[in-house]
Wavefront OBJ file of the C-alpha trace (Angstrom):
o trace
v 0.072 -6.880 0.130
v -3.217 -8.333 1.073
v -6.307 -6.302 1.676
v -5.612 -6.576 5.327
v -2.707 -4.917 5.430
v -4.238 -2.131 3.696
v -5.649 1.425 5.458
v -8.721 2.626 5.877
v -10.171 4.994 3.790
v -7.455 4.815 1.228
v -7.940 3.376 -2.371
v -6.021 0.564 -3.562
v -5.968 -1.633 -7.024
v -6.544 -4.850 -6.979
v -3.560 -6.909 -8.090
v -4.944 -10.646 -7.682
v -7.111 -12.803 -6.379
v -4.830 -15.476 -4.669
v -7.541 -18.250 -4.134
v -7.905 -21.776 -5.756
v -11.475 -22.038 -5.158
v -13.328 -21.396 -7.833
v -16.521 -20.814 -6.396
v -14.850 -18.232 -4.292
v -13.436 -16.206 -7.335
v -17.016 -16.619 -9.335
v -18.277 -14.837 -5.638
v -15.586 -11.861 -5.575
v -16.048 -11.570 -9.732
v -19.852 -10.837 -9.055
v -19.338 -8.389 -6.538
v -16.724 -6.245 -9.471
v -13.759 -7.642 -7.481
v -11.455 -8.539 -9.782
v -7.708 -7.465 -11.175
v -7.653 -3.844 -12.124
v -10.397 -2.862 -10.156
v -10.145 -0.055 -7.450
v -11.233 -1.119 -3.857
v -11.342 1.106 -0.457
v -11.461 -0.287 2.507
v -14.373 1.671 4.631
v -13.494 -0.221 8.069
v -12.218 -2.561 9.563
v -13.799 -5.013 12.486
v -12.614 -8.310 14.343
v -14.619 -10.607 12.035
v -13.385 -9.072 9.095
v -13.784 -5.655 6.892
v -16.135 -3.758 5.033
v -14.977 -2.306 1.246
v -16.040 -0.751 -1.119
v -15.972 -1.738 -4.797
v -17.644 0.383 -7.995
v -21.112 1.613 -6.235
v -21.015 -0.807 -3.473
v -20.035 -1.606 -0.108
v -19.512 -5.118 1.243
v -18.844 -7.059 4.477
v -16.040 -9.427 3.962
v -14.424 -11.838 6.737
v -10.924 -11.844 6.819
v -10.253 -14.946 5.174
v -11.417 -13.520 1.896
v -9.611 -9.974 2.454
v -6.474 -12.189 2.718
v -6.981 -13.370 -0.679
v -7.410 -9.999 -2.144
v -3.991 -9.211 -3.128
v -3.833 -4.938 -4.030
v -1.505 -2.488 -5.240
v -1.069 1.108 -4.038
l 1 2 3 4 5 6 7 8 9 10 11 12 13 14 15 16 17 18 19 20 21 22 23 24 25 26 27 28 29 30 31 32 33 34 35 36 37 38 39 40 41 42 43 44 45 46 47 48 49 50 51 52 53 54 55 56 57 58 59 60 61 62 63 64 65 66 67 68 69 70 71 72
């Protein structure tokens, strides 16, 4: 499932990043999001979603959450 499908407050892993861009995967790798690595979405909003990833918390719009493909 993609990372808007997921529910707040609940930790997920992430799977894959299902994106052909590579500029866009270079972005998620230097925020820590990459495959294996836990993520927890903190809320969601129209625009998109913040998460949380290792010590951090991020805005994302929902065209990247789509790409984020997690695991429970």
């Amino acid at each position: 499932m993609t990372l808007l499908s997921a529910q707040e407050g609940r930790e997920y892993i992430i799977e894959s990043l299902n994106t052909e861009d590579e500029e866009l995967e270079s972005f998620l790798f230097s925020l820590g999001c990459y495959e294996g690595e836990p993520i927890t979405v903190v809320t969601f909003r129209k625009s998109g979603c913040t998460v949380s990833i290792k010590d951090g918390r991020y805005n994302i719009d929902n065209q990247l959450a789509e790409a984020i493909i997690v695991k429970e």
